[in-house]
C-alpha positions, 0 to 999 in steps of 0.5 A: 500500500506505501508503494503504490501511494509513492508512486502516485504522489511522485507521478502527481509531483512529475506532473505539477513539476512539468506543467510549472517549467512549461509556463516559463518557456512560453513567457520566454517565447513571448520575450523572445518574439517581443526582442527579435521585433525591438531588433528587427524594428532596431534603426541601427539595422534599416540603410537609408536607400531614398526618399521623396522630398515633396513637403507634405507627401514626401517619406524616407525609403530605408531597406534591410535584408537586400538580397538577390532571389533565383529569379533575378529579383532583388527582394527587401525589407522596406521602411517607409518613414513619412516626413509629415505625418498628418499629410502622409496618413491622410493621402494613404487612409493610415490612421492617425497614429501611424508613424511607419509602414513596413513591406516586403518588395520584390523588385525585377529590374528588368520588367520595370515592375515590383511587388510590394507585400506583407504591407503593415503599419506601425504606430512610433512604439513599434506596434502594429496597427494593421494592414494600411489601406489599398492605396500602399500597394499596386491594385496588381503585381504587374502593374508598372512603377508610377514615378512618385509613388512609394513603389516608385522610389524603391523601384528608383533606389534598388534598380537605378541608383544602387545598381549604379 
């Protein structure tokens, strides 16, 4: 009778003891997550690669992660900081508490197009707000680059003056 109480109150103990050391590994998952997004969102990581100086509508283009595809593509991270905040939040329907937009684009050179995804908006403490509006990104993937336009400058950046 002892021995089958031990070894009850041990697979009890063995049960307790492994739910308590779960619930730390997911409160360092949720830390670790938080810390790659502060570092990824870091700006000692973002370059400079352009930017429009129209007063009211103008941004800075910063990019990270600027790396050739198989395709002959260029794919990257690209910052898009407003220089009037207002103004540039009115002219894309971003709320007014938006002080960034983050996409993914790819970029072919050679087609005269890119693709601009995985559109999120981000507030000055770095949380996300959501998608943005349509007019961040081409109605199409094979829409052409309009000069001026977000899409426009990247595509002037990358292809144009980084390539020369």
């Amino acid at each position: 009778m002892k021995l089958i109480c031990f070894v009850l109150f041990s697979m009890v103990f063995c049960v307790c003891t492994q739910a308590q050391a779960v619930k730390p590994v997911s409160a360092n998952v949720a830390n670790s997550s938080a810390l790659a997004r502060a570092e990824f969102m870091n700006a000692k990581y973002w370059t400079k690669i352009g930017g429009q100086e129209d007063k009211d509508r103008g941004f800075t283009v910063f990019s990270r992660n600027l790396l050739p595809n198989p395709d002959g593509q260029i794919e990257l991270w690209v910052k898009i900081v407003p220089n009037n905040s207002a103004e540039f939040n009115r002219h894309y329907d971003l709320t007014s508490d938006s002080a960034f937009v983050l996409q993914y684009a790819t970029v072919d050179c050679s087609r005269n197009f890119l693709l601009l995804e995985r559109t999120a908006v981000y507030d000055a403490n770095n949380t996300k707000l959501g998608t943005g509006s349509s007019s961040l990104t081409p109605k199409d993937a094979r829409d052409r680059v309009k000069p001026g336009s977000i899409g426009g400058e990247v595509f002037q950046s990358v292809c144009v003056k980084l390539a020369a």
